[in-house]
N, C-alpha and C positions, 0 to 999 in steps of 0.2 A: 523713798522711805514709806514703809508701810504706816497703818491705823496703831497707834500706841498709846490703848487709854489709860493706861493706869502708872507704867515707869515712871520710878521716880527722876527728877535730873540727876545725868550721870552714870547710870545705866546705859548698855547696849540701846541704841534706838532712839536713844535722844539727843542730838546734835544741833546744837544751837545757829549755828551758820547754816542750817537746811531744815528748816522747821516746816516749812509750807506755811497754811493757813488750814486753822480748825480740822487738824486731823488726830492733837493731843490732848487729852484733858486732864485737869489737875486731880488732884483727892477727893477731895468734899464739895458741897454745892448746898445753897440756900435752899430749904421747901418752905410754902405757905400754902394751907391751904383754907379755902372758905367756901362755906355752908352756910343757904339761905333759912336754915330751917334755926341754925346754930347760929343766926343774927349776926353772919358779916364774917371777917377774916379770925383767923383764928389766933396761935402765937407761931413766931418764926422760929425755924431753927439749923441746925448746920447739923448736916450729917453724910456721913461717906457719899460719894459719886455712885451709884446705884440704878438700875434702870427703875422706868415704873411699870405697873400690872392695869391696864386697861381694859375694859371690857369693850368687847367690839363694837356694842351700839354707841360706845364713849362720843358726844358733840360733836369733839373737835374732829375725828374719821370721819364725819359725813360732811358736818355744815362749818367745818373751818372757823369756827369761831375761836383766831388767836391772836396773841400779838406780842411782839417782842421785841428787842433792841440790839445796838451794837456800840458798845465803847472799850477802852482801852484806858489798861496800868501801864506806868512807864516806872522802871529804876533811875535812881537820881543819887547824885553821892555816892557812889564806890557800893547804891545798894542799901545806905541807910534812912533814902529815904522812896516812898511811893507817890507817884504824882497820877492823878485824874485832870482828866481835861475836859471841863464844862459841864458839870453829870447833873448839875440842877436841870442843863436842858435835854439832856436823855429821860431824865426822868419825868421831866413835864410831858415831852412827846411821848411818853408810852402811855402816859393817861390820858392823853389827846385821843392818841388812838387806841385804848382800852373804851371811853365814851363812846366812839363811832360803832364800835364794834359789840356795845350796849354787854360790858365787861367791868366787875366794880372795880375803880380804881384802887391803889396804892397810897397809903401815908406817905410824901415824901421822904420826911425822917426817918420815919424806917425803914423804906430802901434803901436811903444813901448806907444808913449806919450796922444793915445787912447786908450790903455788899461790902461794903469796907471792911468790917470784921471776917468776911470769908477770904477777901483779898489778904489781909494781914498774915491769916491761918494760912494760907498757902505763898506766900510772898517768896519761899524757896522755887517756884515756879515762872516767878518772872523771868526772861532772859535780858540778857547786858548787852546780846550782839550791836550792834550796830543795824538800824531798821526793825529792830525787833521789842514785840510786850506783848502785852500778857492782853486778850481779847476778852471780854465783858458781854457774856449773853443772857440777859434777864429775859423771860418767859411767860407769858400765861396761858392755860387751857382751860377750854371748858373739860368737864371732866365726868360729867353724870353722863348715865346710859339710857338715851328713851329716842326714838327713831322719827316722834313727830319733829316739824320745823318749828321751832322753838327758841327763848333764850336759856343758856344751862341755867341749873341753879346751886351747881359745884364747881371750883376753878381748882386748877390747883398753880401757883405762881412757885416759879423756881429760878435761879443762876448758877452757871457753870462759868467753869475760867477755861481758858486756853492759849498757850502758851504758840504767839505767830511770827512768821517772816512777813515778808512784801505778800502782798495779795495777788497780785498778778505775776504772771511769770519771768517779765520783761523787766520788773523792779521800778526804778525809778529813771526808764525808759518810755521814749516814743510811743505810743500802743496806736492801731489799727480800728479805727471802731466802721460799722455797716451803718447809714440811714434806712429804716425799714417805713415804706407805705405800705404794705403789703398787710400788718397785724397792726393792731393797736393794745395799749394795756391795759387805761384807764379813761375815765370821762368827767368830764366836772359834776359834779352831785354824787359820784361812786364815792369808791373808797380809796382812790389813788393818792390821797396825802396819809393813811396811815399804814403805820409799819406794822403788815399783817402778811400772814405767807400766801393768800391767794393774788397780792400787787406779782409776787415773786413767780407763783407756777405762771400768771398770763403771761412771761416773758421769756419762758425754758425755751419754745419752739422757735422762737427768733434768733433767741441766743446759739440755739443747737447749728442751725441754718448759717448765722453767723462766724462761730467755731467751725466748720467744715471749709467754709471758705477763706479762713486764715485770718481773723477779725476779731477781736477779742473783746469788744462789746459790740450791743445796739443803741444807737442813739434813737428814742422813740419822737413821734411827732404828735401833734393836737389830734382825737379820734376824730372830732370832727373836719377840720379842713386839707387833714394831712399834710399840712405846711410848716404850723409855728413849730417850731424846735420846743420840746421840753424838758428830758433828763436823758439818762444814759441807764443801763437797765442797776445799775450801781450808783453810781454818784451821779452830783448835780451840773451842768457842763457850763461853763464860763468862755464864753469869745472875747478875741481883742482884735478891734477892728478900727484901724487911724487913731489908735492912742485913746479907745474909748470901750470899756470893758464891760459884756451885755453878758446878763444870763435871765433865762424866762423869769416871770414874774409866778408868784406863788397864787394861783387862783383854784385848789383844790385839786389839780390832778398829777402834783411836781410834791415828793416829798421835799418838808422844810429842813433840808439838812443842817446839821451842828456844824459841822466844817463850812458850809455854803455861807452861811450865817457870820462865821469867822472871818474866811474869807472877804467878803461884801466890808467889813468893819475895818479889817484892815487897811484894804487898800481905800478905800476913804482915807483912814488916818495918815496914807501917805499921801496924799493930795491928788491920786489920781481920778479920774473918771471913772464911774461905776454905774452902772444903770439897772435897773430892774425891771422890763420890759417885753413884749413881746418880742421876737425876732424870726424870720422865716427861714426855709433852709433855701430856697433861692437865693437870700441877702448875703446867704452864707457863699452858697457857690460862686457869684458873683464878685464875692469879696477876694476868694481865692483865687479867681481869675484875673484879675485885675492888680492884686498883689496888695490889697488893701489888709489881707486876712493875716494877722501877726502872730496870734497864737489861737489855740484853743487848748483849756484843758479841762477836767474834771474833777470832782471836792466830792470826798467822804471818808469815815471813819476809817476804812480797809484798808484803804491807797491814799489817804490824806493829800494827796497832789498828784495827778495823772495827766503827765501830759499826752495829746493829741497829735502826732504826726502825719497823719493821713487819715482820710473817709472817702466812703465810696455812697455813692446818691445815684437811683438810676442807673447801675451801669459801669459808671465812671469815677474814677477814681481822680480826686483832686488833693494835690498836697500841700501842707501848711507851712507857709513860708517856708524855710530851706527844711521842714523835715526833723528838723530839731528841737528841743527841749527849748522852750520859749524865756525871756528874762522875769516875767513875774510869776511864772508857774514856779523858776529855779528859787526865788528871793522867798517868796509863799509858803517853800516847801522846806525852805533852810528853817525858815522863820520860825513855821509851827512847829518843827519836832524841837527843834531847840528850845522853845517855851516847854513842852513836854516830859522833855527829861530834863529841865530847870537849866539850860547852858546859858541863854537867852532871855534879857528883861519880858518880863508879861506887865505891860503897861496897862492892862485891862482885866487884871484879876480874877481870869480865867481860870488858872491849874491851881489845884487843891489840893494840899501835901498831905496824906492821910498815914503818914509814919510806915 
């Protein structure tokens, strides 16, 4: 299926059971814009899906000065109701990393209660499939045109909706991922904990490299030792190795994912073992040799549970336990969408009904 910005659901072109990911967009979309000269953000508002008119020395075309998010609407009740899952901390991290990126933040309040109002206006957009909602892309640019290196001193802050399937091709499948020593993304003191597009371009070349060879992500390592394990060029990657469940620890070069976060809480609350630590890809290969390595899978907004069938390190290709969708990646993944589209208690107060 092709690019289909503007059809309404129901229309030629837009089928629910083949949606892809972010190739449809809804009606309308939030703008804000702020002026240093006009003393901060200005007022919000909702208006048609529209491109915008940049001028080519615009900031953000040379010095990337951006930053943006990813979350999801879910239908609930036959439709009469909308559910958000955790956007207090979407929206905390966007101003995490709106600070780093020395970009004024956001009133919380009025994000959440400007997205929720554009979700509502378009809630004919949500789909019901099965696997499928409505994707949440809040936005800021810098926006002014001047060629020295500089901070802007015009943003413009925007959201768009879009209406998704599985993120990956494979669904809620096995998937392939590469170890890369070869590039690195991020370093501690950079920018690799915020969600800005230059974490995204350091990792096209890998992933391209990765894609050719049949792999559907990279799992990246520490810049400097080329050993610890630390994300996946998407999500945040989780091992279970002899009933004890390790994902790198968060020391500034590993986004703090919402799912990971989730993740980590829950399985605490089921009494299992959960770590937050360093880990090597040695421990890893080793583990899989030995038959110690139970699962591995990966946590984010896109694919909210991915499991890990295989990797390849060096060379060689090692596989994870039988190959299969692991038992807490399966329980993890029941779990969260069910709290999502409200099937399942949320004993932690997480999904927010916004009508």
């Amino acid at each position: 299926m092709g690019t289909v910005p503007y059809n309404k659901p129901g229309v030629e072109g837009y089928d629910e059971d083949n949606l892809g990911f972010g190739e449809i967009f809804t009606d309308n979309m939030v703008v804000l814009r702020y002026s240093e000269d006009n003393r901060g953000w200005g007022s919000p508002g909702i208006q048609p899906l529209a491109d915008f008119s940049l001028h080519p020395a615009t900031i953000v075309l040379h010095y990337g000065q951006q930053v943006f998010e990813g979350l999801k609407a879910f239908s609930a009740n036959d439709g009469k109701d909308i559910m958000l899952f955790r956007p207090d901390m979407n929206i905390a991290r966007f101003n995490r990393s709106c600070e780093r990126l020395c970009i004024p933040t956001i009133d919380p309040d009025m994000f959440m209660e400007q997205m929720s109002e554009l979700i509502r206006k378009d809630r004919d957009w949500i789909p019901r499939a099965p696997g499928t909602s409505l994707y949440i892309r809040p936005t800021v640019i810098g926006s002014d045109s001047f060629l020295g290196v500089r901070v802007a001193k015009e943003y413009i802050f925007y959201i768009i909706l879009s209406p998704v399937g599985a993120y990956y091709p494979e669904g809620f499948n096995p998937v392939k991922i590469l170890v890369t020593d070869k590039y690195v993304r991020a370093c501690r003191g950079g920018i690799g904990e915020a969600k800005t597009g230059a974490n995204y371009a350091a990792s096209l070349l890998a992933m391209q490299e990765a894609h050719a060879e049949g792999f559907t992500q990279v799992l990246w390592l520490n810049a400097v030792d080329k050993v610890s394990v630390e994300e996946v060029g998407t999500m945040n990657i989780f091992f279970r190795i002899n009933d004890e469940i390790i994902t790198p620890a968060l020391k500034g070069t590993v986004l703090p994912g919402i799912t990971r976060d989730s993740v980590i809480q829950m399985t605490k609350r089921w009494g299992l073992k959960m770590t937050e630590r360093d880990i090597s890809i040695e421990d890893v290969v080793k583990a899989a040799q030995d038959g110690s390595l139970q699962e591995i899978f990966g946590s984010g907004t896109a694919a909210v549970i991915s499991p890990v069938g295989m990797f390849r390190f060096k060379g060689t290709d090692y596989q994870v336990a039988d190959g299969q969708t692991g038992e807490i990646a399966s329980r993890l993944y029941d779990e969260i969408n069910g709290m999502q589209i409200g099937a399942k208690p949320d004993p932690f107060g997480w999904v927010v009904n916004i009508g």
